[in-house]
C-alpha positions as CSV (number, residue, x, y, z in Angstrom):
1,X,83.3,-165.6,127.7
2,X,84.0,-167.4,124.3
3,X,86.1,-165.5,122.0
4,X,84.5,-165.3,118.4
5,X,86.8,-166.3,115.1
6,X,87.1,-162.6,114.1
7,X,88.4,-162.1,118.3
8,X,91.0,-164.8,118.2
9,X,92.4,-163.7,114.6
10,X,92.7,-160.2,116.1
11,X,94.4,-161.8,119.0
12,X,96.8,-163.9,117.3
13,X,97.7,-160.8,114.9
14,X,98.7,-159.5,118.2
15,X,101.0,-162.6,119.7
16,X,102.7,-163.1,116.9
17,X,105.6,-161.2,117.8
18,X,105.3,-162.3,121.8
19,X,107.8,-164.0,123.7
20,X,106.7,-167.1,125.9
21,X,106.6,-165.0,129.5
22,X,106.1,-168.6,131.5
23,X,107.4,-172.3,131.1
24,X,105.3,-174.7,132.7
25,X,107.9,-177.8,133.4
26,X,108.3,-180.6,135.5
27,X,106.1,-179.6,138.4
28,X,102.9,-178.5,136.2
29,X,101.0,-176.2,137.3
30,X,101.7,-175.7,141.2
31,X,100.5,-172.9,143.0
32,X,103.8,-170.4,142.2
33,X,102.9,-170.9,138.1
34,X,99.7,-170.0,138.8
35,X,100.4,-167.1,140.7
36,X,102.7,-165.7,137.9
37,X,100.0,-166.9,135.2
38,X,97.8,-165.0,137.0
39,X,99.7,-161.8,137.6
40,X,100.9,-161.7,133.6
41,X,97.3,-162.6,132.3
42,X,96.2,-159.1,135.0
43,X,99.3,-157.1,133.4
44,X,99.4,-158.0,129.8
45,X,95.9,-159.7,128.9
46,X,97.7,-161.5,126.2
47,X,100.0,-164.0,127.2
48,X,102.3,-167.0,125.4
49,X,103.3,-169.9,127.7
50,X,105.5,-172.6,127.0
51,X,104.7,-175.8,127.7
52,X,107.5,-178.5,128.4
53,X,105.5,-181.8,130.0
54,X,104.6,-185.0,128.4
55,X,100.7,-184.0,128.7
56,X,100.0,-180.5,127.0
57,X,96.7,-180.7,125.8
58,X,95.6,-182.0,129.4
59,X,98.0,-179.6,130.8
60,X,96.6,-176.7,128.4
61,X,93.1,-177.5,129.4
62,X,93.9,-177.1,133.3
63,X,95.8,-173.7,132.7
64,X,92.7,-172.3,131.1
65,X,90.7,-173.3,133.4
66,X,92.5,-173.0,136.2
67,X,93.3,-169.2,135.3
68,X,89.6,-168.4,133.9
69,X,91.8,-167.6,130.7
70,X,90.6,-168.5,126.8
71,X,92.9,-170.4,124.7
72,X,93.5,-168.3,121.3
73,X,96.0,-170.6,119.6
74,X,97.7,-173.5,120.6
75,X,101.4,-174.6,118.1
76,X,103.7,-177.2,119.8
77,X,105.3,-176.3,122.7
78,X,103.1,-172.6,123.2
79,X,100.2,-171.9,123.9
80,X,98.6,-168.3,123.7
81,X,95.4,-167.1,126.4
82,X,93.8,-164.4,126.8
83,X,91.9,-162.8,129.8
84,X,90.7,-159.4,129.6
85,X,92.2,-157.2,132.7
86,X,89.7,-155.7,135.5
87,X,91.4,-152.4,134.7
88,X,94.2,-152.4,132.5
89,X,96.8,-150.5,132.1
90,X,97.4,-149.2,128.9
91,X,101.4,-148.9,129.5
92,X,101.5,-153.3,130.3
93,X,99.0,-154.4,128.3
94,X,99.6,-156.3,125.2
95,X,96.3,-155.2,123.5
96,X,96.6,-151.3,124.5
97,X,100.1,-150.5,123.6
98,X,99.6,-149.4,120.3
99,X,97.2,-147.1,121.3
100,X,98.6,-144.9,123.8
């Protein structure tokens, strides 16, 4: 699903205030970053992610496809995705907090 400009200017409005909830490093992307990119993208929807290897727009371009996750913004080091939750939960995710 591509995100339209009005979408992804909603969604940066959003994780603006966000903290980075995983650090890609040395490894990349091995199967235990994935399983917690996975998990926070199911809880919160709207994740940042820090990126510290020498690649990151290679690196970028495997997470979001590796995760079935749209990239909203991307400034040095952090990268912001989005995938929207099966069910979400309004108390966890980033989109639904403000409206419970």
């Amino acid at each position: 699903m591509a995100l339209t400009a009005e979408r992804k200017k909603y969604l940066r409005q959003l994780g603006h205030s966000l903290k980075p909830v995983v650090t890609v490093a040395g490894k990349g992307l091995s199967e235990t970053v994935l399983k917690e990119l996975n998990r926070a993208l199911e809880d919160h929807e709207l994740i940042k992610v820090k990126l510290q290897v020498e690649d990151k727009a290679a690196t970028q371009a495997e997470l979001c496809s590796s995760v079935d996750a749209d990239l909203v913004q991307s400034i040095g080091n952090i990268v912001l995705i989005f995938r929207a939750a099966k069910q979400a939960n309004p108390k966890l995710s980033n989109l639904l907090k403000g409206q419970i």
